[in-house]
Residue, then its C-alpha position, 0 to 999 in steps of 0.5 A: x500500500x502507498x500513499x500518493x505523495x500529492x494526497x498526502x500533502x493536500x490533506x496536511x495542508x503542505x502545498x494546498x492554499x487555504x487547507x492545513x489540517x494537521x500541524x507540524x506537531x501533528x506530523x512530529x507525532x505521525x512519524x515517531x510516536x503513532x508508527x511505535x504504538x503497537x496495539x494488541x486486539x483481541x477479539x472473540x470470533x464465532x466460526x462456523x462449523x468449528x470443532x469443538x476441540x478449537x474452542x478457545x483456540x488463538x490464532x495471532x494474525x501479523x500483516x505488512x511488516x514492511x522490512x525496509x531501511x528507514x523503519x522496521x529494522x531487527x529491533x522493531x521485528x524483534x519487539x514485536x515477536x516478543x509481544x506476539x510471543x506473550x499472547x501465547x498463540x496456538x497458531x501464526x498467520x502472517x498475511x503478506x508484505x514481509x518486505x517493502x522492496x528487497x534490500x541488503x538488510x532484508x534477512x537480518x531483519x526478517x530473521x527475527x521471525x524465527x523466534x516466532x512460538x506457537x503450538x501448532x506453527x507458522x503460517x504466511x502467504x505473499x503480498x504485493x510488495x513480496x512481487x517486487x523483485x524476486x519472490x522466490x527470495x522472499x520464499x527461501x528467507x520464509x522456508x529458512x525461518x521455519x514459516x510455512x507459505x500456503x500457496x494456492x493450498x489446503x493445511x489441516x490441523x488436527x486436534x483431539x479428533x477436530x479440523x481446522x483448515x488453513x487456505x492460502x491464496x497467492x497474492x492476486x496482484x502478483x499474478x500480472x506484470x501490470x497489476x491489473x488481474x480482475x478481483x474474480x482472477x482467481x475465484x477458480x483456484x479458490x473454489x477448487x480449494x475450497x472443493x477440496x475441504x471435508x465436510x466438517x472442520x472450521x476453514x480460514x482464508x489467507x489473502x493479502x487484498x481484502x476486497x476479496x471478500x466479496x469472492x470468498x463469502x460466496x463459497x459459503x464455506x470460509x468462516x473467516x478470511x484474513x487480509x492486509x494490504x490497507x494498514x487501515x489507510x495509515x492516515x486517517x482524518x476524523x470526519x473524512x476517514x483514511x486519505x489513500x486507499x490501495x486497489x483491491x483495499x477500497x471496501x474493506x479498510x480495517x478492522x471486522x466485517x460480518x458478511x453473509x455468515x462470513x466474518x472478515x478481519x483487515x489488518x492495519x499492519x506493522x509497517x509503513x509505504x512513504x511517506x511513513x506516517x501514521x495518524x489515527x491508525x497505529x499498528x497492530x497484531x491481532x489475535x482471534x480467540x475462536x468460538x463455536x457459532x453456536x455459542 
């Protein structure tokens, strides 16, 4: 996700006559205070056709680490491990972006990853910005720090006789030279996962762009899909809401969504697109405390 330098800039009152909404302390705290303040949100979600064994289950989501040279460095990664380690999660999705652009300290900053604790593992899948370069790089640091990709498939987890089931989509933009794949491009590969699932068993979807969830709700098999892509607009003005909002992260910006018996959760990320700035949109990690539909 990026914020348009000229959009940016209207709304701050920099370079627009007559319209400053924010000061310069305003921008101070953006670009310091407000990116640093890590939020924990922890939400009890019912899912439907979740086995008994997994109520009560946490799954922590991490989106948009942006690994880059001017913010999320190793010590910020490791931070935050650290207070996603303390939520004790059963299980870790991250939902894309690992890196802002690929660089040389990409690896040292990602490799704090490999602390990550949880029971049952960790699980991720790619963001747009993972396509900048070579993915396949992105790939290799993932497998080498024990993080599991879901790449256009299914993994179960079993507990005490139950299913969970994870699908992973591919990121959608990163399927086209031009970023220009429809919404519905890859409907067909979901719904052949989405066939693929027994009949009994929770099923979570993981895909980067959040619009998605207009496809996914349709299967009326999903019970939750989680995304990223937005962070929340990353400047959000009261009475107006978010000043950008990326292609395919228009309609669902941040936060739970209840759709036609699927529930869908944005992330509003850990990192930052230029100009790095947060306001009213601090970052986060989530964790899901999971509970029978029918409770």
């Amino acid at each position: 996700m990026s914020i348009k330098r000229r959009t940016f800039l209207k709304y701050v009152g920099v370079g627009s006559v007559g319209v400053t909404v924010l000061g310069g302390s305003s921008v101070w705290y953006g670009t310091i205070i407000e990116p640093a303040e890590l939020e924990v949100v922890t939400l009890p979600v019912k899912l439907t056709y979740l086995d008994a064994p997994f109520r009560g289950y946490r799954i922590l989501q991490l989106s948009d680490i942006h690994a880059d040279t001017t913010w999320m460095d190793a010590q910020r990664l490791a931070h935050i491990v650290q207070i996603a380690n303390e939520q004790h999660p059963d299980l870790v999705l991250i939902t894309g972006d690992f890196v802002t652009y690929q660089h040389k300290g990409m690896e040292k900053t990602l490799a704090t990853l490999k602390e990550l604790q949880a029971r049952d593992g960790v699980f991720a899948i790619l963001g747009n910005r993972d396509y900048v370069g070579d993915p396949q790089v992105v790939r290799a640091l993932l497998h080498a720090y024990n993080i599991q990709e879901l790449k256009d498939r299914v993994h179960t987890i079993s507990r005490d006789g139950g299913m969970l089931h994870l699908i992973g989509l591919d990121d959608l933009w990163g399927q086209t030279e031009h970023y220009r794949l429809p919404l519905d491009g890859r409907k067909d590969v979901l719904f052949s996962l989405v066939k693929s699932l027994p009949a009994t068993g929770a099923a979570i979807l993981l895909v980067h762009e959040p619009d998605f969830a207009d496809i996914a709700k349709t299967t009326q098999r999903i019970a939750l899909q989680l995304s990223g892509h937005t962070h929340g607009g990353q400047v959000r003005l009261p009475g107006y809401g978010a000043l950008h909002l990326p292609s395919m992260g228009k309609r669902y910006q941040a936060g739970l969504y209840h759709l036609d018996g699927m529930l869908h959760y944005t992330n509003r990320g850990l990192g930052m697109m230029s100009p790095q700035i947060r306001l009213n949109c601090s970052p986060e990690i989530t964790v899901f405390v999971c509970q029978d539909s029918s409770s």
